[in-house]
C-alpha positions as CSV (number, residue, x, y, z in Angstrom):
1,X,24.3,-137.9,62.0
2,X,23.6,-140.1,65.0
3,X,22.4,-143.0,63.0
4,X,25.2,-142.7,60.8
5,X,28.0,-143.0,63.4
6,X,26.1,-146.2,65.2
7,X,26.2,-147.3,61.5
8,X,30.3,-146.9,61.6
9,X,30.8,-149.3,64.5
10,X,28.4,-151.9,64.2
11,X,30.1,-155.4,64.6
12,X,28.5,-156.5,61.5
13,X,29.7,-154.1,58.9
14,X,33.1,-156.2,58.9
15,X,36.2,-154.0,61.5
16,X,36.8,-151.2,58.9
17,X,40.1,-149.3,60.0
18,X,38.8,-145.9,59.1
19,X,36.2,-144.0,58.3
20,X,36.3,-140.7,56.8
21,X,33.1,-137.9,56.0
22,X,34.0,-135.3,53.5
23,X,32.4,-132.5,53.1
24,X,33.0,-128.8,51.3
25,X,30.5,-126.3,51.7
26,X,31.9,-124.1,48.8
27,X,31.7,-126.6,46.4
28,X,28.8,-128.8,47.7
29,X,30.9,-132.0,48.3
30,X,29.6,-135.0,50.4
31,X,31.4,-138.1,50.3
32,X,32.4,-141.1,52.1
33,X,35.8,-142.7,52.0
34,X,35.9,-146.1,54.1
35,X,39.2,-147.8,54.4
36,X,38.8,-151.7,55.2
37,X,42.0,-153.0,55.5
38,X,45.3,-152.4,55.3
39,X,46.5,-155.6,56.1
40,X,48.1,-156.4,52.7
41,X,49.3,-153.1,51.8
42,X,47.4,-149.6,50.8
43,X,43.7,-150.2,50.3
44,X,42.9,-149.8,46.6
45,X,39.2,-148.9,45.4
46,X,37.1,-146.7,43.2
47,X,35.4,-143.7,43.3
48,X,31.1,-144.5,43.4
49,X,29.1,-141.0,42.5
50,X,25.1,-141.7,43.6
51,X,22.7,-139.7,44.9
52,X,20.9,-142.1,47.2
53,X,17.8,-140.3,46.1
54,X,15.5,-143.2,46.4
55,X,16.6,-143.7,50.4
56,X,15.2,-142.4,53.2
57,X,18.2,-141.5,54.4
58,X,20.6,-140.6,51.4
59,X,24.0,-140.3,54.0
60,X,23.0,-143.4,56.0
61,X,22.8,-145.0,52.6
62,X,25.8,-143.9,51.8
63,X,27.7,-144.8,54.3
64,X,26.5,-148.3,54.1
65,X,27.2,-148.3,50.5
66,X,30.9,-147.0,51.6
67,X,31.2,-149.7,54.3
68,X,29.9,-152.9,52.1
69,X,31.8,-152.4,49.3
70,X,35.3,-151.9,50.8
71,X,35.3,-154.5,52.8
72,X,34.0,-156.4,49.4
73,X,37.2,-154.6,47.8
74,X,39.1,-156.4,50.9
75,X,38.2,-159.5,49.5
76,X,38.7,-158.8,46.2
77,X,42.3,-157.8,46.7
78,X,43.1,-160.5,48.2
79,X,41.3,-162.8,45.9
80,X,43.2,-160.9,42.8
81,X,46.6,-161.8,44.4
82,X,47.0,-158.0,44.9
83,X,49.1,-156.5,47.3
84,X,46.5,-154.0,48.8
85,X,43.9,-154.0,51.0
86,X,40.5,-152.8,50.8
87,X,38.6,-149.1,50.2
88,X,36.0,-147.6,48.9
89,X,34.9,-144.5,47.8
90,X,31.4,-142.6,47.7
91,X,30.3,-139.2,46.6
92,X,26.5,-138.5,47.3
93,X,24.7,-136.7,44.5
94,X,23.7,-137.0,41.1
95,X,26.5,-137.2,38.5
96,X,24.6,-135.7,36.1
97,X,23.6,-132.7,37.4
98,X,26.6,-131.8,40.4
99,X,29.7,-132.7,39.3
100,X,32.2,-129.9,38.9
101,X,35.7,-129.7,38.3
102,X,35.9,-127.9,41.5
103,X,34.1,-130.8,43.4
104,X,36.0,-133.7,42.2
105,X,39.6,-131.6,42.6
106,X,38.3,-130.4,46.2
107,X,37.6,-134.9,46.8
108,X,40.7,-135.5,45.3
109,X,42.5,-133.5,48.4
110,X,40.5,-135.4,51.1
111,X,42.0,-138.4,49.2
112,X,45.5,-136.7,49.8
113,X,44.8,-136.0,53.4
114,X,45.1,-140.3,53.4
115,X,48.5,-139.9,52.8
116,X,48.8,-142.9,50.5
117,X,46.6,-145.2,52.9
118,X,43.6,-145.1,50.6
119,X,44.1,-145.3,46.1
120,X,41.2,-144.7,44.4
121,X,39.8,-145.5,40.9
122,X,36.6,-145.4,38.8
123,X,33.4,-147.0,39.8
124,X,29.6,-146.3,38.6
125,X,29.3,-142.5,37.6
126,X,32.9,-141.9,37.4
127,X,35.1,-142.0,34.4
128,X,38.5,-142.0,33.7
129,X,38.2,-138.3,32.9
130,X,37.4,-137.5,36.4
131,X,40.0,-139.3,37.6
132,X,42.3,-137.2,35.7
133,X,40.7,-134.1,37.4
134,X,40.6,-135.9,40.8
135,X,44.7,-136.7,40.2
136,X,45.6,-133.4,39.5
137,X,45.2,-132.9,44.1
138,X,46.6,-136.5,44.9
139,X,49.1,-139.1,43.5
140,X,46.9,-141.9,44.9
141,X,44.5,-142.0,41.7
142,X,44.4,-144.2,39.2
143,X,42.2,-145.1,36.2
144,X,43.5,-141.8,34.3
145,X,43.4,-141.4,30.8
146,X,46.9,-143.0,28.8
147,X,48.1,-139.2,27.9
148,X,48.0,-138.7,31.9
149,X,49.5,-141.9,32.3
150,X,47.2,-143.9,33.4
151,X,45.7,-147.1,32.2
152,X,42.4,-146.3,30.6
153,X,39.0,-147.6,31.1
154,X,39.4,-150.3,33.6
155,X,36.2,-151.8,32.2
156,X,37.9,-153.7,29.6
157,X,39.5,-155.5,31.6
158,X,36.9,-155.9,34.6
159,X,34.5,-157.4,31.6
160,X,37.5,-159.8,30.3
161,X,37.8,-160.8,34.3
162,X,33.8,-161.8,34.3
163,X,34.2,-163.4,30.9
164,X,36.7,-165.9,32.3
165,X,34.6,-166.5,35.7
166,X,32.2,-167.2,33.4
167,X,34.5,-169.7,31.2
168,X,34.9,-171.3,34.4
169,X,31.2,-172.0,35.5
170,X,30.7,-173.6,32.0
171,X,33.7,-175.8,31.9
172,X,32.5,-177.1,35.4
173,X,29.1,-177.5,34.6
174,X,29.3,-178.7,30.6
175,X,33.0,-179.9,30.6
176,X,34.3,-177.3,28.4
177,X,35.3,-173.8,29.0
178,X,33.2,-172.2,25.9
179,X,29.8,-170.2,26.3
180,X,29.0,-171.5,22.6
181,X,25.5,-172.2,21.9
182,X,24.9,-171.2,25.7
183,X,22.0,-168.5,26.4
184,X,22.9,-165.6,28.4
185,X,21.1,-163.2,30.0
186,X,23.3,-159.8,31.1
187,X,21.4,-157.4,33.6
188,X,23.2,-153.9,33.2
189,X,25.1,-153.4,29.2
190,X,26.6,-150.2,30.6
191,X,30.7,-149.1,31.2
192,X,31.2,-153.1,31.5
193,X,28.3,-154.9,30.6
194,X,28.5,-153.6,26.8
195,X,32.0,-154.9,27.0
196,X,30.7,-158.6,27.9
197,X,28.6,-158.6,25.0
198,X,31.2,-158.1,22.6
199,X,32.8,-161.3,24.5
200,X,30.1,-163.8,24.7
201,X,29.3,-162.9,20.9
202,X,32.7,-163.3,20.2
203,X,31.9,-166.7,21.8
204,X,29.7,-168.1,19.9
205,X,26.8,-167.2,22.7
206,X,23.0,-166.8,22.4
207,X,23.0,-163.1,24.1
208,X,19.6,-161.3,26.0
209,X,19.7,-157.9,27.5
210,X,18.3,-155.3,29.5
211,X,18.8,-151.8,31.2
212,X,16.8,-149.0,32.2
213,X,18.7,-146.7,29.6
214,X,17.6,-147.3,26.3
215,X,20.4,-145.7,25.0
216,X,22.7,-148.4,26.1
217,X,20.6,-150.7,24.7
218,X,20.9,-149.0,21.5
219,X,24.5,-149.2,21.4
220,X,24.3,-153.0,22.0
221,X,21.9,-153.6,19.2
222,X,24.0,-151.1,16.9
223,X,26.9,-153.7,17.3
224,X,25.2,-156.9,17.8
225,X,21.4,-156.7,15.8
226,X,21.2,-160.5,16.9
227,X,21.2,-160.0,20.0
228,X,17.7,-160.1,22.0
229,X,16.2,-157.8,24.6
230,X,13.6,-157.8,27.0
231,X,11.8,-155.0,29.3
232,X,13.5,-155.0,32.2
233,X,15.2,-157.3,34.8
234,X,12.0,-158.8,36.7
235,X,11.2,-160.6,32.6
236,X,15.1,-161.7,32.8
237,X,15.6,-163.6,35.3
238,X,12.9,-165.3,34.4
239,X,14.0,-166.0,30.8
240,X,15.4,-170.0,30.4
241,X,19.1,-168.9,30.8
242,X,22.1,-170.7,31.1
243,X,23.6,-167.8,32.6
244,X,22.1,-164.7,34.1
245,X,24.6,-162.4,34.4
246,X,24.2,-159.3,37.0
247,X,25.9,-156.2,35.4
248,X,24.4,-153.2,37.2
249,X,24.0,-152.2,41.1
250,X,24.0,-154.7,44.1
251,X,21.5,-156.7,45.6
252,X,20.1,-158.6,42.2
253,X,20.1,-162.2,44.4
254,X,17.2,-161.6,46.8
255,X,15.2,-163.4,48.3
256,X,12.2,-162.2,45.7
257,X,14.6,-163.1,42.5
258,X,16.6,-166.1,43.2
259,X,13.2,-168.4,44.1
260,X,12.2,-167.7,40.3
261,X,15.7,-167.8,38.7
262,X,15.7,-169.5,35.9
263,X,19.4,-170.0,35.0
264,X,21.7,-172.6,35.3
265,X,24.8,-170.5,36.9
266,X,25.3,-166.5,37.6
267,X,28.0,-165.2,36.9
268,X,28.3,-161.2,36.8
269,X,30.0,-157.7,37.7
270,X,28.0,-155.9,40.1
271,X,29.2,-155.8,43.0
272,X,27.6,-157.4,46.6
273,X,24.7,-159.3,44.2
274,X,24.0,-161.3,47.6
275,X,21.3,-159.2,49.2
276,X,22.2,-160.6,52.3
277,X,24.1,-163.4,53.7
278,X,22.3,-166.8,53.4
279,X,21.4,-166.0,49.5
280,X,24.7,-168.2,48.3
281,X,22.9,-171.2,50.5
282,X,19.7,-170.6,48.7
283,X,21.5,-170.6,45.2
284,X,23.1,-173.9,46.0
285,X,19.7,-175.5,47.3
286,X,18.4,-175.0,44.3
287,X,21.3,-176.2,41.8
288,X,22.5,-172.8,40.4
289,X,26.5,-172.4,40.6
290,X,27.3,-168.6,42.0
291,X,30.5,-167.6,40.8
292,X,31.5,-164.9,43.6
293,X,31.0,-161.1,42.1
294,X,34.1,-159.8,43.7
295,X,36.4,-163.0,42.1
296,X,35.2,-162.5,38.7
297,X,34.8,-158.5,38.5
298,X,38.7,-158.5,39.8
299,X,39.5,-157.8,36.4
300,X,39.3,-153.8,36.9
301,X,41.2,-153.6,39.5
302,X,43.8,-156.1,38.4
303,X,44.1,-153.0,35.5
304,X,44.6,-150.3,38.2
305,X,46.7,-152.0,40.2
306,X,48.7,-152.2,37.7
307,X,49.1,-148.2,36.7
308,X,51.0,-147.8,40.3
309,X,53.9,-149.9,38.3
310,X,53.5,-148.2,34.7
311,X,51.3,-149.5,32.9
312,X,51.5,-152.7,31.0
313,X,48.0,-154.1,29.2
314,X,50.2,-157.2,28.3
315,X,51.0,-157.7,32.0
316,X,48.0,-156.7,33.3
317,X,45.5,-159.1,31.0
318,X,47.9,-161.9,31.4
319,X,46.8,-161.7,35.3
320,X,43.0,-160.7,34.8
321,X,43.4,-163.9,32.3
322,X,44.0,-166.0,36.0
323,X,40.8,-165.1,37.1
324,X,39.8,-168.3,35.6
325,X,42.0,-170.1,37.1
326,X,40.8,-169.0,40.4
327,X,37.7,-169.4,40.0
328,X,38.1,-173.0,39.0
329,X,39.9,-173.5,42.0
330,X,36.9,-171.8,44.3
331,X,34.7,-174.5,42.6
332,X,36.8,-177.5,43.3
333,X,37.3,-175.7,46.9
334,X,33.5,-175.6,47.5
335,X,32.9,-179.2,46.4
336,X,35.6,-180.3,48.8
337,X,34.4,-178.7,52.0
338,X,30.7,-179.1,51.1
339,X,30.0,-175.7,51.4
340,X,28.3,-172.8,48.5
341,X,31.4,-171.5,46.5
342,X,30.8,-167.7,48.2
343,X,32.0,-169.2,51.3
344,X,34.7,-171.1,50.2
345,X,36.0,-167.7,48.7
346,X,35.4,-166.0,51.9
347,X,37.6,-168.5,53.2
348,X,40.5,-168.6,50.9
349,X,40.6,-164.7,50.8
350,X,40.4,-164.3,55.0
351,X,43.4,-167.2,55.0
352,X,45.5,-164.8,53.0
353,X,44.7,-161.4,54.5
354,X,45.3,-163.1,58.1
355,X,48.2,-163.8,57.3
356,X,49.5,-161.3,56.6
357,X,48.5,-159.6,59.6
358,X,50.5,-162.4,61.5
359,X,53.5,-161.5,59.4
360,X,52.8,-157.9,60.2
C-alpha cells in the first residue's frame, strides 16, 4: 500500500484532484476511481474491469492505469468540446470470472459517494448491461441500455470518431479525405475495432486484422470474407500499411514497435498508445503522421455525454462527425509551430481547460 500512495502524488502522474480506493470485503470489490479535473465541469469517464494479472503488482498497476487514463479523459474532454473534466474508473479482477451483480451495484454506490463529481461509462470489460446494474445505486452512469434510457453501445460512435480522424490523416497526406484503395492494418476488432471494419470496408479500403481472440476474428471474417488476417500484432505492424490502426490496450507505440512500423499514418482507439512521452517525436522523425488517440477515440464519449441531456443519436453523431474537423485543425496546428501533432493537441486542450480555471 505504500508504493501505491507514493504512486498518488508523484508530480509526474499529471495534479489529479482525487483519488479514491474502493473496496468491499462482502462482495470482493477492488477498484480505483481517479478524478483529474474538474476544471470544465463533472469529470466524465468509463468504467475499465482488468485483472492486472500479468503485473507484479496488480493494485500499483491499477492505480497507474486509473491515474493515466483520466487525465487522458482530461484531454479528451476538452478536445471533444465537452463540458466536463476528466475521470477514470478501474475495477481489478477478471471480468470473466468475478463480476456479480452484487459487485458492480456495491461500485456503483462508491460512484454515489462522488456526489455527481465523477460520471462514469463503459470501457474494456464493461458493457452497457453493467452499466444498467451499476445505475440502479447512482444517477451519475451512463452508457445504459435505450429501455433504461441510456444511449447504447458508445462504441458506434467512438469507431465513427476514429473513422473521421482517420479521414483526416488521408486528406492531409493524399489530398482527399477517402481511405479508398488505402491498406489498413487494425490491431484489436473487438467492442470498437469490429465497428471500424465495417467503416473502412464501407470505404472502399484494403482491410488486415488481428486479435488474440479468434472469435472476434471470426465475426470479422463472417461479415467481411475479403478481409485479411495475420497472427498477431508483432506480423502487423510490420505489414506495408498505409495505416496501422491501434484498437486494443495502451502502449502499442514503443520504442520496440515504432522503429519497424511500416505504415504511413496511425490512427486508432486505444487509449495512451504513446508508451511514454518522446514516442510522438520518434513518429514524426521518421515521417509517420500520429493522429492523437484521445482526439479521434472522442467519439464514445461524445455519445455519453450526450445521455446526461436525453439522448439524441442525430445530435450526438452530428458532433462525433467534428472530430474531423479537429483533427484537421491539430495537423495544420502542428505544421505551424513545428512541433509532432500530440503536442500541439496537448496544447490546444491545456489552453481551454486553463481557462477555464481562470474563469473559475
Amino acid at each position: 500500500m505504500t508504493d501505491v500512495l507514493s504512486t498518488l502524488f508523484r508530480s509526474d502522474q499529471g495534479g489529479h484532484e482525487q483519488v479514491v480506493l474502493c473496496q468491499d470485503r462482502e462482495t470482493g470489490l477492488k477498484a480505483v476511481i481517479a478524478i483529474h479535473s474538474t476544471a470544465l465541469g463533472p469529470a466524465l469517464g468509463g468504467t475499465r474491469f482488468h485483472s492486472y494479472a500479468a503485473a507484479d503488482d496488480p493494485e500499483q498497476a491499477a492505480v497507474l492505469d486509473a491515474l493515466n487514463l483520466s487525465r487522458g479523459m482530461s484531454y479528451k474532454n476538452a478536445m471533444a468540446g465537452l463540458d466536463h473534466g476528466g475521470g477514470k474508473a478501474v475495477i481489478i479482477g477478471d471480468p470473466d470470472t468475478v463480476k456479480t451483480e452484487d459487485l458492480l451495484l456495491a461500485y456503483g454506490r462508491f460512484v454515489a459517494s462522488l456526489g455527481g463529481r465523477y460520471v462514469t461509462a463503459c470501457d474494456v470489460g464493461t458493457y452497457v448491461q453493467d452499466m444498467d446494474v451499476v445505475a440502479r445505486t447512482n444517477r451519475w452512469t451512463t452508457g445504459r441500455s435505450p429501455e433504461n434510457g441510456g444511449c447504447g453501445d458508445s462504441s458506434v460512435l467512438t469507431s465513427f470518431g476514429v473513422f473521421q480522424g482517420m479521414r483526416a490523416a488521408a486528406e492531409h497526406l493524399w489530398g482527399t479525405p477517402s481511405l479508398r484503395g488505402r491498406r489498413v492494418g487494425v490491431a484489436g476488432v473487438g467492442k470498437v475495432g469490429h465497428i471500424l471494419v465495417d467503416h473502412l470496408v464501407g470505404d472502399g479500403a484494403e482491410v488486415v486484422i488481428t486479435d488474440v481472440r479468434e472469435e472476434s476474428v471470426a465475426r470479422v471474417r463472417a461479415a467481411h470474407p475479403g478481409v485479411a488476417v495475420v497472427a498477431d500484432t508483432d506480423a502487423l505492424i510490420r505489414e506495408p500499411l498505409d495505416v496501422y490502426a491501434p484498437c486494443a490496450l495502451g502502449g502499442a507505440l514503443s520504442d520496440d514497435t515504432v522503429p519497424v512500423l511500416a505504415a504511413k499514418a496511425v490512427c486508432g482507439a486505444a487509449n495512451n498508445q504513446l508508451a511514454h512521452p518522446g514516442v510522438e517525436k520518434d513518429l514524426a522523425d521518421r515521417g509517420i503522421l500520429y493522429a492523437p488517440d484521445y482526439v479521434v477515440n472522442a467519439g464514445g464519449v461524445i455519445q455519453v455525454a450526450d445521455e446526461l441531456h436525453g439522448f439524441d443519436m442525430d445530435r450526438a453523431r452530428a458532433k462525433a462527425a467534428r472530430i474531423f474537423d479537429t483533427t484537421v485543425e491539430i495537423f495544420h496546428r502542428a505544421a505551424s509551430d513545428g512541433v509532432p501533432p500530440a503536442v500541439a493537441a496537448d496544447r490546444i486542450a491545456e489552453q481551454r481547460m486553463a481557462e477555464a480555471r481562470r474563469r473559475g
